[in-house]
N, C-alpha and C positions, 0 to 999 in steps of 0.2 A: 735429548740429553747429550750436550755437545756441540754445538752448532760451527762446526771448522768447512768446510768445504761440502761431504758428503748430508751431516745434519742441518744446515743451509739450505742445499738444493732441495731435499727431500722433503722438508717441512716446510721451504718458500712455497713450493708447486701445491703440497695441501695448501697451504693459506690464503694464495691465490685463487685457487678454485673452492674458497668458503669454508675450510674447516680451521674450526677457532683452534691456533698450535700456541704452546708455549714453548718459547727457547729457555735453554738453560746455557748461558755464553761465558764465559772468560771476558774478566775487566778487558782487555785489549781491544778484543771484537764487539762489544757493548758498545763502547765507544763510539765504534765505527759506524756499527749498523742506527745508531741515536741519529750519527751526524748526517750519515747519506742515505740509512734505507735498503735496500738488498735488490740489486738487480741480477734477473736470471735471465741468459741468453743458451742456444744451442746451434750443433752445426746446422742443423735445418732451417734455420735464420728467426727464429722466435726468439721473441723478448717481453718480458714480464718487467713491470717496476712495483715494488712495498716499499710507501713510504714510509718512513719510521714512525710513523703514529698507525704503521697497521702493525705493527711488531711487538707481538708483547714478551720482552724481554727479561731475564730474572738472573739472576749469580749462582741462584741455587733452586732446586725445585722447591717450588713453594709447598710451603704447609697448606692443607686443608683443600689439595688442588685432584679432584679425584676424576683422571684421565680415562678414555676408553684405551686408547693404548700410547704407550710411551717407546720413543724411538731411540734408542742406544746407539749413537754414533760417534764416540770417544776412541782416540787411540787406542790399541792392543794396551800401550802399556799403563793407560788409565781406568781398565774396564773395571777393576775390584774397588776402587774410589769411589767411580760412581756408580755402579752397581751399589753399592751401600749405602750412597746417600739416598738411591733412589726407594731404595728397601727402606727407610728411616721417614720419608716422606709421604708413599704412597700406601692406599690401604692394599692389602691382603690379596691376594688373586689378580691383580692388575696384569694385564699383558703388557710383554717387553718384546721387543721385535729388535734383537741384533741387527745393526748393518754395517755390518765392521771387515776388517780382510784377515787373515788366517783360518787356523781351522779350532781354537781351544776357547777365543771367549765366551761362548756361550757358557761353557761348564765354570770358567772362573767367576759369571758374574751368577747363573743359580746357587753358587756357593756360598759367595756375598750376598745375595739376597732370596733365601730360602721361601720364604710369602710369598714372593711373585714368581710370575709364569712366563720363563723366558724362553726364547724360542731364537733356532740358528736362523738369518736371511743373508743374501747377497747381493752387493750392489754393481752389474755388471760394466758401468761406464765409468771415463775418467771426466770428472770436473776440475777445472783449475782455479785459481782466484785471478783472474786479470787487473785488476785494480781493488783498492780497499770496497769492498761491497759489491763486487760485480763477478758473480761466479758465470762459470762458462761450461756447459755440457759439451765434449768433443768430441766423443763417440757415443756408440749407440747400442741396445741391449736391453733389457726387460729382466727387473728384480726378484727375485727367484725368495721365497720364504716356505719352510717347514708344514705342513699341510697340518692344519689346527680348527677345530672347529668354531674359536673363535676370531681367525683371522678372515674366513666366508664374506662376514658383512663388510668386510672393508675392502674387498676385492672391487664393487665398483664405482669406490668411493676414490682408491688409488687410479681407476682405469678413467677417469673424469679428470685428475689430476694431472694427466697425463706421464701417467707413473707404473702403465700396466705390471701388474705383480702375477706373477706364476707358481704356485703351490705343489713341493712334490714333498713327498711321505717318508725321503731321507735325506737330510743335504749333507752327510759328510762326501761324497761324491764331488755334489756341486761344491762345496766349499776347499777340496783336494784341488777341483779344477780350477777353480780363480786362484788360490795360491799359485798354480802354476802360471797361468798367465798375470799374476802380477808377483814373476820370478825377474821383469822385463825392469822392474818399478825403480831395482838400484841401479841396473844398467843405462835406464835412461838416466834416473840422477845425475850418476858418476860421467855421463858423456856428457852433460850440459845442453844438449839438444833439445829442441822440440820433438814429441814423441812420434810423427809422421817423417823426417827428417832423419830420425835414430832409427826406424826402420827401415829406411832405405838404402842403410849403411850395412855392407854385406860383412862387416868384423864383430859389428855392435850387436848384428843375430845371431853369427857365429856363436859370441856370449851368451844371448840370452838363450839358446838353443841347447849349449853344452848344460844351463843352470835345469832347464825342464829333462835333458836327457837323464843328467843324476838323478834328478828327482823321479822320476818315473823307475828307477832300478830301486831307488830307495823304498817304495811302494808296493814293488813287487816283493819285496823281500820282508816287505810286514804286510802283505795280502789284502790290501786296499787296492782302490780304484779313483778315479778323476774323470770326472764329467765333462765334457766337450765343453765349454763355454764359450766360444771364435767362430762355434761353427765345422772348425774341423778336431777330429780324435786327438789326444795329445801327442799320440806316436805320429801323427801324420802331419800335427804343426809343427815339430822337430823338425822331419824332412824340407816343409815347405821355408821354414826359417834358412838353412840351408843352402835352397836356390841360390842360382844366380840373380843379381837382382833384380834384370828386365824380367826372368822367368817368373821370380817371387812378384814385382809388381803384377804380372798378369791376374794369374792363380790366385792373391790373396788382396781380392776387390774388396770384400768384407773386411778384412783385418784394416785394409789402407783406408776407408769408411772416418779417418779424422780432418778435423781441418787445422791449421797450421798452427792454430793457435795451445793446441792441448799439450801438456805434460804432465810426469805423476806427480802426487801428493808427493813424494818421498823429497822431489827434486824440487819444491817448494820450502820443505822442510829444511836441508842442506844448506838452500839458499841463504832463510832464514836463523840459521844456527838451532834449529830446534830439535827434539830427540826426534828420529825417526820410528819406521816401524817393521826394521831391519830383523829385528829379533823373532817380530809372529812368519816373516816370508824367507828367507834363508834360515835362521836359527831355528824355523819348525823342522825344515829337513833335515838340519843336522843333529838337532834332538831326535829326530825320530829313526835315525841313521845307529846313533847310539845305543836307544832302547835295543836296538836287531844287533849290538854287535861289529855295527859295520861305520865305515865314515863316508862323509861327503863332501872331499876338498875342494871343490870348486864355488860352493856354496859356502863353505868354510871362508874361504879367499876375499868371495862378496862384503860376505859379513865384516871380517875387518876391516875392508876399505874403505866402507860404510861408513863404520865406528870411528877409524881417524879422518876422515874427511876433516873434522874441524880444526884437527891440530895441521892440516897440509893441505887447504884445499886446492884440488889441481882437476881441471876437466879432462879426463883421459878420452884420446883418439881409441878407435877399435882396435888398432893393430896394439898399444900398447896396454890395454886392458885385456886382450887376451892372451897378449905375454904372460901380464901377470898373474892371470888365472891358471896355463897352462903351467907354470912352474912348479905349483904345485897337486898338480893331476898327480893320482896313482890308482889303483886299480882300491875298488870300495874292500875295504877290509877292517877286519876289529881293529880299531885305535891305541889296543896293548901289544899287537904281533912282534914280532922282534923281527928283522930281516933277514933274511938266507946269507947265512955265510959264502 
């Protein structure tokens, strides 16, 4: 349900390795995928082709179409849409398998669709769209979903797909911790860079460094936690972001693990003039900042730049995006304080 980049990939690679998927696409990408087909490539140099007669394509989920499981990969800020349509469509009990980025769709879309059995997963790589129909895997990671007894059979069904799926019995953790690593998503946007490129820029981690340090106080102060998802703890990718950057190239062989080609959804989206998904990765910390009382202006900061991007688009350098971040640093505090005389 969704087929943009992450619903794409993930239902190419079943379809590919023989499981009958239906997409649910937007007029635009129907189009596309009619006229050329879907090709998947990765950085490990694999390549897949679906011509468009392996593609069964639809605008909406069809009636009378009764799925073992249905894969939700629609933007944060489409999840109650289609969640409903999906609940309108499918019968009763159906499994729904989130694969989305923040941390609240899952409960917006059980809300919209109370029948079915939705469940939180995570998708821990970046795909890009390289050309109309040719998405690109550029990093690397294994999909993390909610421990369900009836996601078991589909485990190596995924693992033939070559989409090994990993089951743990909480994901708000792991879903805390991809938020934070995709705290990077506007940082890359707003640079314009390739995402290998923007991390080897010692201003542009500075940024995306200060976005995970808030966010980690912010956490602490509502008694949550964040799951490693890079490989290293999140207080310890702070630091390493940090480094110098010959220091950082050494030390983070994993994180630099893309090929030149990759960048985020978000800096797609930008490109594109499309809504981003600004609101579920800086606007959950600063939501969640507020619930406690406290703010988080740096993530604050994101968020606007974000949002006028269309009216100003301008690619900011590191030093200048962390000017503008820094300007409005202040020490986290309730957002009614009045300042000391």
């Amino acid at each position: 349900m969704g087929t943009g980049a992450v619903g794409a990939w993930v239902g190419g690679c079943l379809a590919a390795a023989g499981v009958p998927v239906h997409f649910v696409v937007r007029p635009a990408r129907h189009t596309t995928l009619q006229a050329k087909g879907l090709t998947l490539t990765d950085l490990e140099g694999r390549q897949t082709r679906l011509p468009p007669e392996a593609l069964q394509l639809h605008p909406h989920p069809p009636d009378g179409l009764k799925p073992s499981l249905a894969l939700l990969t629609v933007k944060s800020g489409d999840t109650q849409g289609a969640a409903a349509a999906l609940s309108a469509a499918l019968p009763a009990g159906t499994l729904v398998l989130s694969l989305q980025n923040g941390v609240d769709n899952t409960r917006v879309a059980q809300a919209a669709a109370p029948g079915l059995v939705v469940l939180p997963g995570m998708v821990p790589y970046n795909i890009a769209e390289l050309s109309p129909g040719h998405l690109h895997r550029g990093t690397s990671g294994q999909l993390v979903a909610q421990t369900h007894p009836d996601v078991i059979p589909w485990l190596p069904v995924f693992a033939q797909a070559l989409l090994p799926l990993k089951l743990v019995p909480d994901m708000a953790p792991v879903q805390w911790g991809k938020l934070l690593v995709n705290l990077n998503n506007p940082i890359n946007a707003l640079s314009g860079l390739p995402l290998r490129e923007q991390l080897l820029d010692a201003d542009l981690r500075r940024c995306f460094a200060a976005l995970i340090h808030e966010a980690l106080q912010v956490l602490k102060a509502a008694q949550r936690t964040a799951a490693p998802v890079t490989g290293l703890k999140p207080d310890r990718l702070v630091r390493a972001l940090r480094l110098p950057t010959p220091v950082f190239r050494l030390l983070a062989q994993r994180m630099l693990r893309i090929d030149h080609q990759a960048r985020s959804s978000m800096a797609d989206d930008l490109r594109r003039g499309r809504v981003t998904e600004i609101d579920a990765l800086c606007g959950a910390v600063v939501a969640l900042a507020h619930q406690h009382g406290l703010r988080a202006p740096m993530n604050e900061r994101v968020r606007e730049l974000v949002r006028g991007w269309p009216h100003a688009p301008h690619p900011w350098t590191g030093r200048e995006l962390w000017q503008a971040m820094a300007s409005s640093l202040q020490p986290l505090r309730p957002p009614t304080s009045k300042p000391t005389p």
